[in-house]
C-alpha distance (Angstrom), angle and dihedral (degrees) to the residues before:
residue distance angle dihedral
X1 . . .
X2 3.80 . .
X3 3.81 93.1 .
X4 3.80 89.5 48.1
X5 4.07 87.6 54.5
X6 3.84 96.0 42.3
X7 4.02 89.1 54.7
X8 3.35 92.8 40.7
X9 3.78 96.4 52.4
X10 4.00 83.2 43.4
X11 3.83 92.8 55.6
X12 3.64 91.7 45.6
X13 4.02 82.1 56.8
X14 3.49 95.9 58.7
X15 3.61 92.7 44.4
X16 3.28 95.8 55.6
X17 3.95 88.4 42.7
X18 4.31 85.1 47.4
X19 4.41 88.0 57.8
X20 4.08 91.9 48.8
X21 3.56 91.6 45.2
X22 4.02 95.9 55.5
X23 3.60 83.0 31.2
X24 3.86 82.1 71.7
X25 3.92 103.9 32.8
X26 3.98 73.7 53.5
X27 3.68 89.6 65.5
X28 3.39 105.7 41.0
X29 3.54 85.1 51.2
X30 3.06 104.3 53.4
X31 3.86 86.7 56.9
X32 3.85 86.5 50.7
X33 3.98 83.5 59.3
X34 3.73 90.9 46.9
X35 3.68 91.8 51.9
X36 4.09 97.7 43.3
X37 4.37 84.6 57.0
X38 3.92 97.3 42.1
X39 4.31 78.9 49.3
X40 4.02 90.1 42.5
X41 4.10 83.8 -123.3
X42 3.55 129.2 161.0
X43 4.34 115.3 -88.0
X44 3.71 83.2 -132.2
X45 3.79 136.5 49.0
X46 3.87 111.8 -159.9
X47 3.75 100.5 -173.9
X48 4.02 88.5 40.4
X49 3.77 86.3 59.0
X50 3.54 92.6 36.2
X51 3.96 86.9 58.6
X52 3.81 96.9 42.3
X53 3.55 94.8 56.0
X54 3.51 102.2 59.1
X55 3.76 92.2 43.6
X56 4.06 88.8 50.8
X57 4.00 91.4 49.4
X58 3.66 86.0 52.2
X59 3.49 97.6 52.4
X60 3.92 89.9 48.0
X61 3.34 86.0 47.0
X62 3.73 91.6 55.8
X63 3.95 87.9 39.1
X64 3.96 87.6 57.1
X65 4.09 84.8 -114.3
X66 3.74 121.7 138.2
X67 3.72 105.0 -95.9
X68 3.78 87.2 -145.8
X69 3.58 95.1 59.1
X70 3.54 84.9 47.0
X71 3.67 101.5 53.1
X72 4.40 83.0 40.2
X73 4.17 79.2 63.1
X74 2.98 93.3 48.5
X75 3.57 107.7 56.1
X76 3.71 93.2 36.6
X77 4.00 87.9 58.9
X78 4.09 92.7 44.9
X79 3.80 88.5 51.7
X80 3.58 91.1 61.8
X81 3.52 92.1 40.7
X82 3.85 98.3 55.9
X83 4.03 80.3 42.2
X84 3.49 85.0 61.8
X85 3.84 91.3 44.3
X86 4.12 97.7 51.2
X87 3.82 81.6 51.7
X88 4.06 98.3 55.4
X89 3.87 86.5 49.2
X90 3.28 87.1 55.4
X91 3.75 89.2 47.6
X92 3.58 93.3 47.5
X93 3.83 90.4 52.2
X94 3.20 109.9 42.9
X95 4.90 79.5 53.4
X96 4.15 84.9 55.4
C-alpha cells in the first residue's frame, strides 16, 4: 500500500508540474497570437506544425512514448493555441 501512495503522490507531482508547464507554453503563446495579428499573419502555421510533429514523435520515440499519442498531444494543444490566436486577431481588430 505504501508503494501505491508514494507513486501516487509522485504522479500527482507531475501533474501538477504537466498544468504549470502548458500554463506557460499558454503564455508565450498567446503572445505568439498577439504578434501573428499586429503582423496580419495567419492563426495557423501548416508547415510549422508540419515540422513540430515529426520532431515531437521523435523525441517520444526516443522517450519510449507512443509517437501517436504524441502527435494526438500535439494537435490537441495547437488547436487551442490557434484558438487562442483567432481570438487576439479579434482583439487586435476590434483596438484598430
Amino acid at each position: 500500500m505504501q508503494a501505491l501512495l508514494r507513486l501516487r503522490a509522485s504522479i500527482d507531482n507531475i501533474d501538477a508540474a504537466l498544468v504549470h508547464i502548458l500554463a506557460e507554453r499558454f503564455r508565450a503563446t498567446k503572445q505568439v497570437g498577439h504578434l501573428k495579428a499586429n503582423h496580419d499573419l495567419p492563426a495557423s502555421d501548416p508547415e510549422r506544425e508540419k515540422q513540430q510533429v515529426a520532431r515531437l514523435r521523435a523525441l517520444a520515440e526516443d522517450a519510449h512514448l507512443d509517437p501517436e499519442f504524441a502527435e494526438k498531444w500535439f494537435n490537441f494543444v495547437v488547436a487551442e493555441v490557434i484558438r487562442h490566436h483567432v481570438d487576439a486577431g479579434a482583439e487586435e481588430n476590434e483596438r484598430s
